[in-house]
C-alpha positions in Angstrom: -7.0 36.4 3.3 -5.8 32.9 4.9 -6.0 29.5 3.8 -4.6 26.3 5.1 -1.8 24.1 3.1 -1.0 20.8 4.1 2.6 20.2 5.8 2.8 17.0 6.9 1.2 13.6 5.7 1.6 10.5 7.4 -0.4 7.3 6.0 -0.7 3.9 6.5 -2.3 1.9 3.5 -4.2 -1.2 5.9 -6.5 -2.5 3.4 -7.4 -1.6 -0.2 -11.2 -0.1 -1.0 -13.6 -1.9 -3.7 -15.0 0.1 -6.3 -18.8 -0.7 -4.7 -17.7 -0.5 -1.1 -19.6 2.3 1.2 -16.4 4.0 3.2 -16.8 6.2 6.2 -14.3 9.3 6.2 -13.6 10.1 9.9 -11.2 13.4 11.0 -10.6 14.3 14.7 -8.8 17.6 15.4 -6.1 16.0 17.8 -4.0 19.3 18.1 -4.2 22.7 18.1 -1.3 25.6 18.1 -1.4 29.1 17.1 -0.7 28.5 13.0 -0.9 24.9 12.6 -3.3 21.9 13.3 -3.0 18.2 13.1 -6.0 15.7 12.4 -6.5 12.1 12.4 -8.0 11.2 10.3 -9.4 7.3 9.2 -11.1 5.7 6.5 -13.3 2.2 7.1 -15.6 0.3 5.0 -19.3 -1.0 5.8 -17.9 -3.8 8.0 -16.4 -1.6 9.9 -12.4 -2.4 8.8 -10.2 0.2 8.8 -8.7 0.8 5.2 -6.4 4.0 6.0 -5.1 5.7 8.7 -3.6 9.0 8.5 -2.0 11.9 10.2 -2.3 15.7 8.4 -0.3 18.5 9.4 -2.2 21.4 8.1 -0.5 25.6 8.5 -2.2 28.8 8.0 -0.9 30.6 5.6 -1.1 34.3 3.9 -2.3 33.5 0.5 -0.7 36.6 -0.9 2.9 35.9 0.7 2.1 32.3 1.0 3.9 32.7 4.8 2.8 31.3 8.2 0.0 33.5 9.8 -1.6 32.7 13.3 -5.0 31.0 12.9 -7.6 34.0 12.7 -9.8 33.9 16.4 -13.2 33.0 14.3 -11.6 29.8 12.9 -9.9 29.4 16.1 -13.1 29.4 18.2 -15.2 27.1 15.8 -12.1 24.5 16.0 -12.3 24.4 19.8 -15.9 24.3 20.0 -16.1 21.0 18.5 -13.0 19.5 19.7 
């Protein structure tokens, strides 16, 4: 079986969150290739301000081995449909 593991992180701390405050989570596949994926990915409160900002390198990996694999075609044709 496959999973994905997170390579890369890169975040930028904007604003900080209040413990009441109503965020919005937004991710946006923004690249694609044959084991890996990147989103962007941003958090914003309910006034609209963005609070984080964030780039994630994800890979697909063989659990077992825990090496690179491609991404299987299923997952691969789900991705592009929405992106």
């Amino acid at each position: 079986s496959v999973g994905f593991v997170v390579k890369r992180v890169e975040m930028d701390n904007i604003a900080p969150a209040l413990f009441d405050d109503l965020l919005q989570i937004s991710s946006q596949v923004i690249e694609l290739k044959r084991a890996s994926m990147m989103f962007q990915q941003t958090i914003t409160n309910s006034d609209g301000n963005r609070l984080v900002s964030a780039l994630i390198r994800v890979a697909c990996v063989d659990l077992k081995k825990m090496k690179p694999v491609a991404i299987p075609e299923f997952i691969l044709g789900e991705i592009s449909r929405v992106i």
